[in-house]
N, CA, C and O atoms as a GROMACS GRO file, in nm:
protein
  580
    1UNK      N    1  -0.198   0.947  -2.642
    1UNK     CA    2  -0.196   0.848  -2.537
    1UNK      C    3  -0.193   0.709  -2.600
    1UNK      O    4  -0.256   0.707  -2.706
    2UNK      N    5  -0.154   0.624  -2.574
    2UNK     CA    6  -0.140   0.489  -2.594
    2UNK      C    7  -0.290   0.401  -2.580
    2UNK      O    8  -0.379   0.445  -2.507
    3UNK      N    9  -0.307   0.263  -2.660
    3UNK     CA   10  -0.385   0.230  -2.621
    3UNK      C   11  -0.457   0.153  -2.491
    3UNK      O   12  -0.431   0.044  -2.440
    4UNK      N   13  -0.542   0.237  -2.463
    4UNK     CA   14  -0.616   0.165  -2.382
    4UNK      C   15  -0.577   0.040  -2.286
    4UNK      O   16  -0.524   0.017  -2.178
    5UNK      N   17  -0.650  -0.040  -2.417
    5UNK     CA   18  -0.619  -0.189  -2.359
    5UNK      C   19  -0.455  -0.240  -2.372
    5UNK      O   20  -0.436  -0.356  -2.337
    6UNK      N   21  -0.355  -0.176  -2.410
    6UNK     CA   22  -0.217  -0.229  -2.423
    6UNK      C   23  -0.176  -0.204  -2.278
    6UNK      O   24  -0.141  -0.308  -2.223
    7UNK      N   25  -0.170  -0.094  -2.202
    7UNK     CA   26  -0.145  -0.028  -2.086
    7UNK      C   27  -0.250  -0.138  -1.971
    7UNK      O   28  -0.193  -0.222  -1.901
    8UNK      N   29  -0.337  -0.128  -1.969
    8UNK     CA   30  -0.438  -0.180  -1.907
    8UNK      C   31  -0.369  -0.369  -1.894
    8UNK      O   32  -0.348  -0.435  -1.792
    9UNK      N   33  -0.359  -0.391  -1.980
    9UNK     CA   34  -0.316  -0.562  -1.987
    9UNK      C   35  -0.130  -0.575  -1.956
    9UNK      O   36  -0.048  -0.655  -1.912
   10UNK      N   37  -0.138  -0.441  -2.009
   10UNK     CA   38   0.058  -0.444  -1.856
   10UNK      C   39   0.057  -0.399  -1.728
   10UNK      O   40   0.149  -0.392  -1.647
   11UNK      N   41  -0.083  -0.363  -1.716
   11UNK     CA   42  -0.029  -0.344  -1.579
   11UNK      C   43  -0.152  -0.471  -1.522
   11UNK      O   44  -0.123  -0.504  -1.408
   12UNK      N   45  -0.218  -0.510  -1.550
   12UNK     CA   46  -0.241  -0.659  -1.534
   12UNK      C   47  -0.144  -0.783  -1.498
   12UNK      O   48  -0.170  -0.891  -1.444
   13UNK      N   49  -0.021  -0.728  -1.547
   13UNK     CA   50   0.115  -0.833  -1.575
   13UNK      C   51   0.184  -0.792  -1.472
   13UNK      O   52   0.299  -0.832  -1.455
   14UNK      N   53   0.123  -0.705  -1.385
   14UNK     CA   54   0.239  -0.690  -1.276
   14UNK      C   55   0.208  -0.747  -1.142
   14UNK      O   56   0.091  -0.738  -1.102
   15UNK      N   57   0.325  -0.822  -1.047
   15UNK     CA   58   0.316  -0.922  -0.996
   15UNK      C   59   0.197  -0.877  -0.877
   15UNK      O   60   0.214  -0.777  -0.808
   16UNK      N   61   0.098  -0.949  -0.865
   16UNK     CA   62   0.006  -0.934  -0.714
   16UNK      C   63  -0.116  -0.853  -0.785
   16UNK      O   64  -0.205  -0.826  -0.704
   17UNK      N   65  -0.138  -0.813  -0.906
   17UNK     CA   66  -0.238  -0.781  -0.956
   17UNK      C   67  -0.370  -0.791  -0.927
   17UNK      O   68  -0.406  -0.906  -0.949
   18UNK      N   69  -0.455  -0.724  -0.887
   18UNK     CA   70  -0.606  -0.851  -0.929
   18UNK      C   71  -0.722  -0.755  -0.952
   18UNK      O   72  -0.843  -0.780  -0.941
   19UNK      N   73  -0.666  -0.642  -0.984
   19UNK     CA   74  -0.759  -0.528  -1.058
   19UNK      C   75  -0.721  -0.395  -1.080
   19UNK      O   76  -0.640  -0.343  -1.003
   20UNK      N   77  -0.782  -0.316  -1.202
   20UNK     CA   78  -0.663  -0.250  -1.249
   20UNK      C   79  -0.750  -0.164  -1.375
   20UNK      O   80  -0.750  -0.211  -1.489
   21UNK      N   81  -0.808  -0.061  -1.349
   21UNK     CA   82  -0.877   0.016  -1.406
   21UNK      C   83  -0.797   0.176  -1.429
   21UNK      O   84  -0.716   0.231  -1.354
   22UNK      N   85  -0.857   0.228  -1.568
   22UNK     CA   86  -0.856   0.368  -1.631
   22UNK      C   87  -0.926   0.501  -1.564
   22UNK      O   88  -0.958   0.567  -1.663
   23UNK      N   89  -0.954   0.552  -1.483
   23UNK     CA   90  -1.040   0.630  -1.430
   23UNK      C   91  -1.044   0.810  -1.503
   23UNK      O   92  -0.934   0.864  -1.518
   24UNK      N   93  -1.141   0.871  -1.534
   24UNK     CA   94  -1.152   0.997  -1.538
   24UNK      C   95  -1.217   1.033  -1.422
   24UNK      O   96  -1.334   1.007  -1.394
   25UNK      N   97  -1.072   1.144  -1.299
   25UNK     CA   98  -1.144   1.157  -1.204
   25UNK      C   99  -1.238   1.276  -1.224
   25UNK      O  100  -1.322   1.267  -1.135
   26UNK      N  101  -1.261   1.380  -1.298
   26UNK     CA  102  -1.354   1.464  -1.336
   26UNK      C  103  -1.510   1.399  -1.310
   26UNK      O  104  -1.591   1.418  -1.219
   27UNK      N  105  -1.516   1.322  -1.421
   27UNK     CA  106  -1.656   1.244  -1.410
   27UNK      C  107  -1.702   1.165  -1.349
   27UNK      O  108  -1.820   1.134  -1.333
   28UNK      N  109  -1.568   1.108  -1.292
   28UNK     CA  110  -1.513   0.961  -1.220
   28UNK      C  111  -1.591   0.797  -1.327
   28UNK      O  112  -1.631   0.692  -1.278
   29UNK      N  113  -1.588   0.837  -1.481
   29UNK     CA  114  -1.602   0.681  -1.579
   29UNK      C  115  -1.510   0.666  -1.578
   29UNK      O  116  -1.412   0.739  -1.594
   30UNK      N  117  -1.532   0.520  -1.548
   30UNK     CA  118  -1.412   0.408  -1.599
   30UNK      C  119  -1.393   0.416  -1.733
   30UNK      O  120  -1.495   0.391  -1.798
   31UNK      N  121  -1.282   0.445  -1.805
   31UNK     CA  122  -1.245   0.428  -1.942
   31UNK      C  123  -1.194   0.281  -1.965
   31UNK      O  124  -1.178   0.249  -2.083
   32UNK      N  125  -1.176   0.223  -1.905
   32UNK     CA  126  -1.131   0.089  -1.911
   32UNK      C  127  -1.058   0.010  -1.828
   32UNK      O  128  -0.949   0.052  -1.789
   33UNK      N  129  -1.108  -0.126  -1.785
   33UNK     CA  130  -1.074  -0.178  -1.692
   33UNK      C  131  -1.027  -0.363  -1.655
   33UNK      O  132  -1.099  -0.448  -1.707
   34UNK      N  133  -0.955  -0.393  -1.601
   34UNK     CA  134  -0.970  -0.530  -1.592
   34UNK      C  135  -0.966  -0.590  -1.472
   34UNK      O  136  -0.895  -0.530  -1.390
   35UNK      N  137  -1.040  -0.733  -1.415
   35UNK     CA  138  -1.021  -0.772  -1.311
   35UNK      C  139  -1.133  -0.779  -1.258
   35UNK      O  140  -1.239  -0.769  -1.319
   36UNK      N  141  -1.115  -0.800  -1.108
   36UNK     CA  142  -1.181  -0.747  -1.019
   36UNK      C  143  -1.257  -0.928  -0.987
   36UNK      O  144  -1.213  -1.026  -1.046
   37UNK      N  145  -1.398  -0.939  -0.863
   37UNK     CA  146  -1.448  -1.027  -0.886
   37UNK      C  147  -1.619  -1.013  -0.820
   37UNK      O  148  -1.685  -0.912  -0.844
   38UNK      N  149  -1.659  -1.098  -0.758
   38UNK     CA  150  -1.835  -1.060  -0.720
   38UNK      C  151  -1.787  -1.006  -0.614
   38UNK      O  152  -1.824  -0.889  -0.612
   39UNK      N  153  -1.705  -1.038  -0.500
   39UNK     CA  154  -1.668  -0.975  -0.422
   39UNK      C  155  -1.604  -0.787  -0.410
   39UNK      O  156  -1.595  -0.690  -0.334
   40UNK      N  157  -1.589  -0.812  -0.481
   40UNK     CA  158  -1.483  -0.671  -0.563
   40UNK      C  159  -1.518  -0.626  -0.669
   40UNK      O  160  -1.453  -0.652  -0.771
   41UNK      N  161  -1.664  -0.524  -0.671
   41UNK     CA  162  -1.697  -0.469  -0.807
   41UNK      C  163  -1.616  -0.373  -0.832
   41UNK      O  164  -1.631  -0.277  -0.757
   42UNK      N  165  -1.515  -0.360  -0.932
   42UNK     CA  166  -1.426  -0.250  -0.982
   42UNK      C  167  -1.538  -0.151  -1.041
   42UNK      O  168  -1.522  -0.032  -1.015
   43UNK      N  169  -1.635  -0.183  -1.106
   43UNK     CA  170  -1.760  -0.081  -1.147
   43UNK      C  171  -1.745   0.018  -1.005
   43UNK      O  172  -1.682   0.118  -1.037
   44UNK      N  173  -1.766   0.019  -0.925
   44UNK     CA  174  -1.791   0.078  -0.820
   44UNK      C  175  -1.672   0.112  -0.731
   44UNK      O  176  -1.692   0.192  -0.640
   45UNK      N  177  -1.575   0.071  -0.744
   45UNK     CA  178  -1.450   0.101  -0.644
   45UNK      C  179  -1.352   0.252  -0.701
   45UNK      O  180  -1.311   0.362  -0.662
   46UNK      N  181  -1.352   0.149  -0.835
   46UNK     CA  182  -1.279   0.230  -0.950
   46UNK      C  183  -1.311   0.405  -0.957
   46UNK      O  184  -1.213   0.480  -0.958
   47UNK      N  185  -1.454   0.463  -0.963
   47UNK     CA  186  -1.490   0.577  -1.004
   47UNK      C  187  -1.524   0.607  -0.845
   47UNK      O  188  -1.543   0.728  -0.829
   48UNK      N  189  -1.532   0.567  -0.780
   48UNK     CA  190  -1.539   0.609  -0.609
   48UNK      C  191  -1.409   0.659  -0.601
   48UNK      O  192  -1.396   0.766  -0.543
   49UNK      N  193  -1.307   0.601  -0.649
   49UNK     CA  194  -1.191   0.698  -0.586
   49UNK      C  195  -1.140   0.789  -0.673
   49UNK      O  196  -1.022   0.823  -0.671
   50UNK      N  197  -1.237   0.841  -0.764
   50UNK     CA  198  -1.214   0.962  -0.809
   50UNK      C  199  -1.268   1.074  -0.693
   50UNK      O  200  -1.183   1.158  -0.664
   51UNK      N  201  -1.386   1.084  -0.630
   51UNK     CA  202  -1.359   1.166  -0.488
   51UNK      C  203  -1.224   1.174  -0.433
   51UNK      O  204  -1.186   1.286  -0.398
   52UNK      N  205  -1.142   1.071  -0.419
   52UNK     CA  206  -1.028   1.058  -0.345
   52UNK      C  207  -0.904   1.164  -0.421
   52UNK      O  208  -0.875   1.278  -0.383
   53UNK      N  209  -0.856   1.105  -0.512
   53UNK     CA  210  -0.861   1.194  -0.639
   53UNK      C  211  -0.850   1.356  -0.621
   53UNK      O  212  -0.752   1.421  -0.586
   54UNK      N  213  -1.010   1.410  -0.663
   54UNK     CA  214  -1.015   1.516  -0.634
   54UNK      C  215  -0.999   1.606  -0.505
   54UNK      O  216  -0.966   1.724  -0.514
   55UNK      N  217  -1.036   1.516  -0.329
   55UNK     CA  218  -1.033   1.579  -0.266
   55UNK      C  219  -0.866   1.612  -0.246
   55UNK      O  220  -0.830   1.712  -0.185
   56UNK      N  221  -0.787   1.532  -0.296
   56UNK     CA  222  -0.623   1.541  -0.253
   56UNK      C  223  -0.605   1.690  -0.346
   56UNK      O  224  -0.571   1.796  -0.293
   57UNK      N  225  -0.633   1.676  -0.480
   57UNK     CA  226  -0.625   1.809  -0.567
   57UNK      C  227  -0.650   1.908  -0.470
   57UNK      O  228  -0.557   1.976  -0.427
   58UNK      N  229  -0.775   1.924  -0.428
   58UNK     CA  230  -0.836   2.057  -0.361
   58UNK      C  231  -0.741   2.084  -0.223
   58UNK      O  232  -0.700   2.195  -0.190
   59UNK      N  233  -0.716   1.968  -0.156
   59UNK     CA  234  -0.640   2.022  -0.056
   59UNK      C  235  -0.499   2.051  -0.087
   59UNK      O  236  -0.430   2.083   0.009
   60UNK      N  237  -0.449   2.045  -0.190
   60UNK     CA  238  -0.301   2.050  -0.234
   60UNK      C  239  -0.332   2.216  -0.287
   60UNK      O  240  -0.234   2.290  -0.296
   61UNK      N  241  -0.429   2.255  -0.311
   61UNK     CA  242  -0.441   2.348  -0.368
   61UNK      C  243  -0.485   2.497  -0.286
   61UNK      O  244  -0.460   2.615  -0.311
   62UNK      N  245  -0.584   2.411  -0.148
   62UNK     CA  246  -0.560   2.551  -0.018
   62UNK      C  247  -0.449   2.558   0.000
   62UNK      O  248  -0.410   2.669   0.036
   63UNK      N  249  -0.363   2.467  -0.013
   63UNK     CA  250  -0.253   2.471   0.132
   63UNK      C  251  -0.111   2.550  -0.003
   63UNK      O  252  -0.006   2.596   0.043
   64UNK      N  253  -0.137   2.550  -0.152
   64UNK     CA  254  -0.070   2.641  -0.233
   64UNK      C  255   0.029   2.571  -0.265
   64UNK      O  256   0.130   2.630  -0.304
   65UNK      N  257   0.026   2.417  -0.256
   65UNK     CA  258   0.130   2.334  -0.289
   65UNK      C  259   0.172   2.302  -0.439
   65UNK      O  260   0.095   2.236  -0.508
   66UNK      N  261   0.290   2.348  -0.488
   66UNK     CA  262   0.279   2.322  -0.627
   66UNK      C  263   0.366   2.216  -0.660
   66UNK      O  264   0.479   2.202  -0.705
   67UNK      N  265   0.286   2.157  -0.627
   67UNK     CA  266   0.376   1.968  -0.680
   67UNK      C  267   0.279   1.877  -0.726
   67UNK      O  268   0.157   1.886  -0.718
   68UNK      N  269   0.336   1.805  -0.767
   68UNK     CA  270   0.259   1.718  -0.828
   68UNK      C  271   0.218   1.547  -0.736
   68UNK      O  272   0.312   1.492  -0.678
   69UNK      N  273   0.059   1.469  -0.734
   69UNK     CA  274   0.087   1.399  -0.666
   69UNK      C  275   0.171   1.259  -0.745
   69UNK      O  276   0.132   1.238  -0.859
   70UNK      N  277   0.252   1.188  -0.706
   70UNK     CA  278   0.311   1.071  -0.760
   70UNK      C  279   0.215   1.005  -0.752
   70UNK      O  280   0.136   0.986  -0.844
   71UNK      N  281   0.203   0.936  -0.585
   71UNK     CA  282   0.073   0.790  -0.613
   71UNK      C  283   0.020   0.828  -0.484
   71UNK      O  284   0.065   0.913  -0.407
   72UNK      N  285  -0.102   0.740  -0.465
   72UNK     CA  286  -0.146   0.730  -0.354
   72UNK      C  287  -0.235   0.596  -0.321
   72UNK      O  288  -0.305   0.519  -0.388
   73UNK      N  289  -0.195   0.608  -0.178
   73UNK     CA  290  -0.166   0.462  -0.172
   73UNK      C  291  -0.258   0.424  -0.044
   73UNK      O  292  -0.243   0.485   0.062
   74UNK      N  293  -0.333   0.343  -0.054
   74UNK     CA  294  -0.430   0.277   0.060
   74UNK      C  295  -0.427   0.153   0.082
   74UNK      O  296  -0.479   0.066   0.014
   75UNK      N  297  -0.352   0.138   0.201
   75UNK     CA  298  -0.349   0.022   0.306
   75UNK      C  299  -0.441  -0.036   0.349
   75UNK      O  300  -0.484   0.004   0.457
   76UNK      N  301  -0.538  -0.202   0.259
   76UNK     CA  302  -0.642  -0.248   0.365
   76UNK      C  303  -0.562  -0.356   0.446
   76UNK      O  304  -0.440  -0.345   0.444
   77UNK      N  305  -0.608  -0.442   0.506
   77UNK     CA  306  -0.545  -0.609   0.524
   77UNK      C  307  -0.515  -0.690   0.438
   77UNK      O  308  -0.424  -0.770   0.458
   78UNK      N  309  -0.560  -0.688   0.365
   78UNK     CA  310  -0.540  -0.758   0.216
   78UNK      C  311  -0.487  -0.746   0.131
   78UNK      O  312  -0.426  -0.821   0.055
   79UNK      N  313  -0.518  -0.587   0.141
   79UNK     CA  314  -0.466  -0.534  -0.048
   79UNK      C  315  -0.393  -0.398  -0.058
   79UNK      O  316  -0.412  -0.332   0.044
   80UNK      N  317  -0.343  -0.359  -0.116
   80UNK     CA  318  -0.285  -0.248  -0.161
   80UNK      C  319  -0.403  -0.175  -0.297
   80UNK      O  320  -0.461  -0.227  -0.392
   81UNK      N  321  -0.397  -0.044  -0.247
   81UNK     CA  322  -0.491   0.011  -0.350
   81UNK      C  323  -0.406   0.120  -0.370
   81UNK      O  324  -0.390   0.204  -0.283
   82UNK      N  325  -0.320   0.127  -0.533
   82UNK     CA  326  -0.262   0.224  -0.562
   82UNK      C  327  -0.337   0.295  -0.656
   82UNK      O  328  -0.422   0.232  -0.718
   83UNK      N  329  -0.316   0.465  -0.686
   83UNK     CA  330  -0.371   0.569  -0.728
   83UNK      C  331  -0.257   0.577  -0.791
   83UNK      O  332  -0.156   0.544  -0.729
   84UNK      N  333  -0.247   0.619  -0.917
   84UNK     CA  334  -0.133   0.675  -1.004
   84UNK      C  335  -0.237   0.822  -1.084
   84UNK      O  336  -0.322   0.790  -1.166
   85UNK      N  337  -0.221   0.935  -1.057
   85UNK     CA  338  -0.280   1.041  -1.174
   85UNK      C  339  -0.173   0.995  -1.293
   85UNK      O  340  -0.060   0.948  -1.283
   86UNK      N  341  -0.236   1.019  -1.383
   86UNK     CA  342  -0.159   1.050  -1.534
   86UNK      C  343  -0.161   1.203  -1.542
   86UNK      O  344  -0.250   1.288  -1.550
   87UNK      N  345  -0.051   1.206  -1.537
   87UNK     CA  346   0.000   1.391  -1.669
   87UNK      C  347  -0.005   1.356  -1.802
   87UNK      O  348   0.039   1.249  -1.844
   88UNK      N  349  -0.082   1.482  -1.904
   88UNK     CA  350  -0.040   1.467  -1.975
   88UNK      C  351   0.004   1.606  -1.997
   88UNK      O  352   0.010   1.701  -1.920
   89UNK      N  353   0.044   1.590  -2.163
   89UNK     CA  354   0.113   1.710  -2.181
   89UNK      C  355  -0.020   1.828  -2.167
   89UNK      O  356  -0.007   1.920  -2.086
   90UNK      N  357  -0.145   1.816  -2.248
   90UNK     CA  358  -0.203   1.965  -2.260
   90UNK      C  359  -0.295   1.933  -2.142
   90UNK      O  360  -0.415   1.958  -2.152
   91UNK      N  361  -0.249   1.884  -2.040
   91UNK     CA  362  -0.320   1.867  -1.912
   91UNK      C  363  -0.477   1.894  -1.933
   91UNK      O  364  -0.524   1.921  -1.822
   92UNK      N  365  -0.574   1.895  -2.030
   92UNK     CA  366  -0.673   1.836  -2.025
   92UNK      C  367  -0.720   1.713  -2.000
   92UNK      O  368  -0.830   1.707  -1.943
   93UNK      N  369  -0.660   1.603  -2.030
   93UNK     CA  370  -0.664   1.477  -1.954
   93UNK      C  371  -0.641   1.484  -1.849
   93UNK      O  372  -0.533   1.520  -1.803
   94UNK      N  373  -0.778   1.436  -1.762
   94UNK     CA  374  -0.728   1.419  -1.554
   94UNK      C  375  -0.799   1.278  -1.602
   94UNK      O  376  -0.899   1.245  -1.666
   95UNK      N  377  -0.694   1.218  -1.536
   95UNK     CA  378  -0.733   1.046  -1.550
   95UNK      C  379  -0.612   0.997  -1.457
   95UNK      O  380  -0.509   1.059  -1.432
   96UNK      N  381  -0.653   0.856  -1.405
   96UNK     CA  382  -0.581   0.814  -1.289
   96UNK      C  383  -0.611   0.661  -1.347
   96UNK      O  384  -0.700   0.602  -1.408
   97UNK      N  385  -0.474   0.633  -1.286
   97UNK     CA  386  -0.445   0.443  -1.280
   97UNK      C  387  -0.481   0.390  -1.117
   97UNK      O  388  -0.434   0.429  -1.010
   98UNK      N  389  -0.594   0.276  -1.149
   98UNK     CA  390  -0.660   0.250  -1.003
   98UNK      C  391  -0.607   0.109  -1.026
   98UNK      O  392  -0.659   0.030  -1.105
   99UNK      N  393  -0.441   0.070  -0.910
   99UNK     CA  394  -0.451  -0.079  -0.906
   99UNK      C  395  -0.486  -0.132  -0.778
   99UNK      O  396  -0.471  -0.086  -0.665
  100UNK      N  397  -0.541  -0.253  -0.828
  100UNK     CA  398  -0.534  -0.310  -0.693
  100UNK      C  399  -0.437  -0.419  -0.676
  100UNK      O  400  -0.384  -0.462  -0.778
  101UNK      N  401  -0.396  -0.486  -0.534
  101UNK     CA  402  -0.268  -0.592  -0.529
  101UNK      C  403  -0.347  -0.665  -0.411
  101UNK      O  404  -0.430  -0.640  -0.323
  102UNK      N  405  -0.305  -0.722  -0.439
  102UNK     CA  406  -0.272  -0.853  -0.324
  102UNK      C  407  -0.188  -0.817  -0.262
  102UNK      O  408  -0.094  -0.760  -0.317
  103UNK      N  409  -0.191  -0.840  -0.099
  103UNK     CA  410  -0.076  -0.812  -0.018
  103UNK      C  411   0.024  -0.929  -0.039
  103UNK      O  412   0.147  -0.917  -0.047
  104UNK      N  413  -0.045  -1.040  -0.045
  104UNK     CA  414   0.042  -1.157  -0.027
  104UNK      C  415   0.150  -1.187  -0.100
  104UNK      O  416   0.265  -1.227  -0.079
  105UNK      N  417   0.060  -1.147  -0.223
  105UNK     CA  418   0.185  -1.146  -0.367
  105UNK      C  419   0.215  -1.033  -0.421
  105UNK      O  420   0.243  -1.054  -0.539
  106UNK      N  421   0.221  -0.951  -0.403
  106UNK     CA  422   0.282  -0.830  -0.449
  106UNK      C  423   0.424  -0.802  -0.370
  106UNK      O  424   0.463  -0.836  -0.258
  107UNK      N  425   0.480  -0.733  -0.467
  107UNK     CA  426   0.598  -0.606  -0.410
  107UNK      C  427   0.538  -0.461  -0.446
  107UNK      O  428   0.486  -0.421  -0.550
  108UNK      N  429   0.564  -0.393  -0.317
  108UNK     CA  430   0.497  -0.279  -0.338
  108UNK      C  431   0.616  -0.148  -0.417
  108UNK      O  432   0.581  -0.047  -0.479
  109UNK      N  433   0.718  -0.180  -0.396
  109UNK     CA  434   0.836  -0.076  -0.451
  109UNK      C  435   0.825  -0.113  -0.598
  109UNK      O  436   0.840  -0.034  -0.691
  110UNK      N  437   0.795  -0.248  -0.610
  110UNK     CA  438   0.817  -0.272  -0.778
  110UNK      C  439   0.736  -0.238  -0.871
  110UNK      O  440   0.758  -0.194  -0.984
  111UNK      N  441   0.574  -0.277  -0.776
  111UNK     CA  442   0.435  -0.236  -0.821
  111UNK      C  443   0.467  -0.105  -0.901
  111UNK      O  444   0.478  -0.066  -1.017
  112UNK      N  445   0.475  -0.056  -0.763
  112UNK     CA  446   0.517   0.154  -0.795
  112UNK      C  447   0.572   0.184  -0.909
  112UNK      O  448   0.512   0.261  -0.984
  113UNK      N  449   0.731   0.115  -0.957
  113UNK     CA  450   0.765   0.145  -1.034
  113UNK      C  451   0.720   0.094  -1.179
  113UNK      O  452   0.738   0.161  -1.280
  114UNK      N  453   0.665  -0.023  -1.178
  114UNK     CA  454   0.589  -0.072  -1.297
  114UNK      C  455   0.469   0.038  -1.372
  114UNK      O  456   0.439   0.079  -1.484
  115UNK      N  457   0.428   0.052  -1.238
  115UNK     CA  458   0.289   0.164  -1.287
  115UNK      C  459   0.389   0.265  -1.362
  115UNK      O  460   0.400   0.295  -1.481
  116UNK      N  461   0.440   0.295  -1.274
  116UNK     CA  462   0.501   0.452  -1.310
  116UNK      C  463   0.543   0.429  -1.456
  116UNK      O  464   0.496   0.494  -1.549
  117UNK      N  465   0.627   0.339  -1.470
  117UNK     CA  466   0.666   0.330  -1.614
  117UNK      C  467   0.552   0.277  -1.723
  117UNK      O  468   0.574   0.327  -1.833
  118UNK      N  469   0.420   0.177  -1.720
  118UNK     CA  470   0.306   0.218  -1.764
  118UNK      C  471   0.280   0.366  -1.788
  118UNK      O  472   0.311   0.439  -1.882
  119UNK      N  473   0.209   0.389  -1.665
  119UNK     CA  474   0.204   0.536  -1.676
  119UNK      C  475   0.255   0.658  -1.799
  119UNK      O  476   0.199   0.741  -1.870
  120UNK      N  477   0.395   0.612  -1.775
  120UNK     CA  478   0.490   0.724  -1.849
  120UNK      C  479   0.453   0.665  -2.054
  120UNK      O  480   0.439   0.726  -2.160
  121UNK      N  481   0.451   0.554  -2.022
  121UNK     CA  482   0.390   0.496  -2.176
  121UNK      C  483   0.284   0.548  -2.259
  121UNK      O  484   0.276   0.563  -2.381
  122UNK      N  485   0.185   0.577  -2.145
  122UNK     CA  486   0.045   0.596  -2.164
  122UNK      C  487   0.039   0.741  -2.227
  122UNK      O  488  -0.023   0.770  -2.330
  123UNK      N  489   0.115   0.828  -2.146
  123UNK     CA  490   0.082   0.989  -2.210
  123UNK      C  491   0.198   1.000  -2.304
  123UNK      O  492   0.206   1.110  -2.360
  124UNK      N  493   0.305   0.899  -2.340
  124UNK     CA  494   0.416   0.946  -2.446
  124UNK      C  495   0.382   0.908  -2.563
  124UNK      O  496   0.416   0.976  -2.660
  125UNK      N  497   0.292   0.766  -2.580
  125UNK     CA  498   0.271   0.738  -2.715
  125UNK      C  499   0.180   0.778  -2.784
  125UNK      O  500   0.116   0.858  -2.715
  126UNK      N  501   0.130   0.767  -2.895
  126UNK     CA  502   0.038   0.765  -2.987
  126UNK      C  503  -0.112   0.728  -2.972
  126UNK      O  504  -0.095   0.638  -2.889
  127UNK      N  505  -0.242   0.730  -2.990
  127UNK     CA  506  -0.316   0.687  -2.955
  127UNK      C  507  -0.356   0.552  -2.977
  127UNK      O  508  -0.422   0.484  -2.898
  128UNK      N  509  -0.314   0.517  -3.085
  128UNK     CA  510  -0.331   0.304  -3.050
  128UNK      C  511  -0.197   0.235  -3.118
  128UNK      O  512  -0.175   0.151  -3.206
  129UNK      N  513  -0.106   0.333  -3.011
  129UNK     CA  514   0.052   0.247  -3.039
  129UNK      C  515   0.046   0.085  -2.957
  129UNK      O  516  -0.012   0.041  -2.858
  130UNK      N  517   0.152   0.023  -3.072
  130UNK     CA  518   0.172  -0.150  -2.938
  130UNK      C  519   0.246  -0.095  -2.889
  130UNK      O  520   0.266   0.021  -2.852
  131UNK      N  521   0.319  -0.240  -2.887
  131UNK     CA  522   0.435  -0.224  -2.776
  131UNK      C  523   0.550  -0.178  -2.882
  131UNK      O  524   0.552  -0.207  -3.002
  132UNK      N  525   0.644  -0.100  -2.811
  132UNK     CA  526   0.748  -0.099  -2.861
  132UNK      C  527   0.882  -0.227  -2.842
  132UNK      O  528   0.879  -0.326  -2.769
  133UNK      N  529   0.967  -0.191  -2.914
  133UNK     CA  530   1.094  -0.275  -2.876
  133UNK      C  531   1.138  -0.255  -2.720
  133UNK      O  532   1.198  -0.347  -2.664
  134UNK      N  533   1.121  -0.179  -2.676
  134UNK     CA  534   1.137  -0.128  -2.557
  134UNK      C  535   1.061  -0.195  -2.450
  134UNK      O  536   1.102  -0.278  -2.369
  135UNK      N  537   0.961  -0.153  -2.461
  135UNK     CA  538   0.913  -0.238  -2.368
  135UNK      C  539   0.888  -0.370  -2.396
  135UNK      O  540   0.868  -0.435  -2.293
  136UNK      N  541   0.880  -0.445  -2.513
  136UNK     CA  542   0.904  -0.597  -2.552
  136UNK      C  543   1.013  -0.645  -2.456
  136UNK      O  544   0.990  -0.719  -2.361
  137UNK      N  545   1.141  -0.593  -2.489
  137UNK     CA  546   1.268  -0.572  -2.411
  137UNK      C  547   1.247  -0.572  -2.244
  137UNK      O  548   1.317  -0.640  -2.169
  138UNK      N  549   1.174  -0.512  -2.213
  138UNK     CA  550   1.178  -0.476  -2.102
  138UNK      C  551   1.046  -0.616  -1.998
  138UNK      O  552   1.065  -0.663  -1.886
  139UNK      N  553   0.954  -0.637  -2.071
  139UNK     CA  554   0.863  -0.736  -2.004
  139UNK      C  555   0.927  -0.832  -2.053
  139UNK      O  556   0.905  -0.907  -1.958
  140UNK      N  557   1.002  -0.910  -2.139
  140UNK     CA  558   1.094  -1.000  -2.152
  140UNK      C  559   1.182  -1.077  -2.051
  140UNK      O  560   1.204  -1.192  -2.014
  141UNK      N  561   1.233  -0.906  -2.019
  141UNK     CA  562   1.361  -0.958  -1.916
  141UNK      C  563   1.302  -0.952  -1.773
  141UNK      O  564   1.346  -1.030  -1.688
  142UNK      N  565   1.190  -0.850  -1.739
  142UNK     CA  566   1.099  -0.882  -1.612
  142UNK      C  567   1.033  -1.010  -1.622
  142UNK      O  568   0.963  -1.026  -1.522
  143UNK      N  569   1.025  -1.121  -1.711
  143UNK     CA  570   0.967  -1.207  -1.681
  143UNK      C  571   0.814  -1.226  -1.728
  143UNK      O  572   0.737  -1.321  -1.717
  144UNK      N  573   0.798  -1.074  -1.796
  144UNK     CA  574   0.619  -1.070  -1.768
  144UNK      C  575   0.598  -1.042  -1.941
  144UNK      O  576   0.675  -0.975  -2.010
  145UNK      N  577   0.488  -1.105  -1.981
  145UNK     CA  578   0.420  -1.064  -2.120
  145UNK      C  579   0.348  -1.143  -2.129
  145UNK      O  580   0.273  -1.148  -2.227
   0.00000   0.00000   0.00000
């Protein structure tokens, strides 16, 4: 897996951001996190929706569904609260990307795909890879680094 804080501080960089934590929903610890404010303890939001998390697993799993979830996504007035699980390969890692957005400033199609491609970073690289040319390349021309 990639590091930590490299993943964590790109998806910080994505537009409407304003919190943005590592979750193990098993235990539901934060492995690492950024953001948030007194209003908005990510300590507490972050590993709460590992319930969320697991209860989607369990019901995907009466009902014999064999798919995988992409994201999940909670609508307040304000904010967008996206769920990304991470796959990895020896699927012992259950860990999830908890962002939060701003409604005001965010895009939510782009959000999605930013994570996703985070995401896909996170379980392909090495354990304390940077950035590649690739994604240098790529937050360059998005504007963001």
């Amino acid at each position: 897996m990639a590091d930590i804080d490299y993943v964590l501080n790109a998806a910080t960089n994505i537009k409407g951001a304003f919190a943005v934590a590592i979750v193990d929903y098993e235990s539901g610890m934060t492995l690492g996190s950024r953001g948030g404010s007194a209003e908005f303890d990510l300590d507490v939001a972050a590993p709460g929706n590992s319930e969320v998390v697991r209860a989607k697993f369990d019901v995907m799993q009466k009902l014999g569904l064999r798919e995988t979830i992409e994201d999940i996504l909670i609508t307040l007035d304000t904010q967008y609260h996206l769920i990304r699980p991470v796959y990895s390969r020896n699927d012992e890692d259950k860990v999830f990307f908890y962002l939060v957005l701003n409604r005001q400033q965010a895009n939510l199609a782009m959000a999605r795909r930013d994570l996703r491609m985070i995401a896909q970073r996170f379980t392909m690289e090495g354990p304390d890879a940077g950035p590649s040319a690739v994604d240098q390349g790529y937050y360059q021309q998005a504007g963001r680094r």
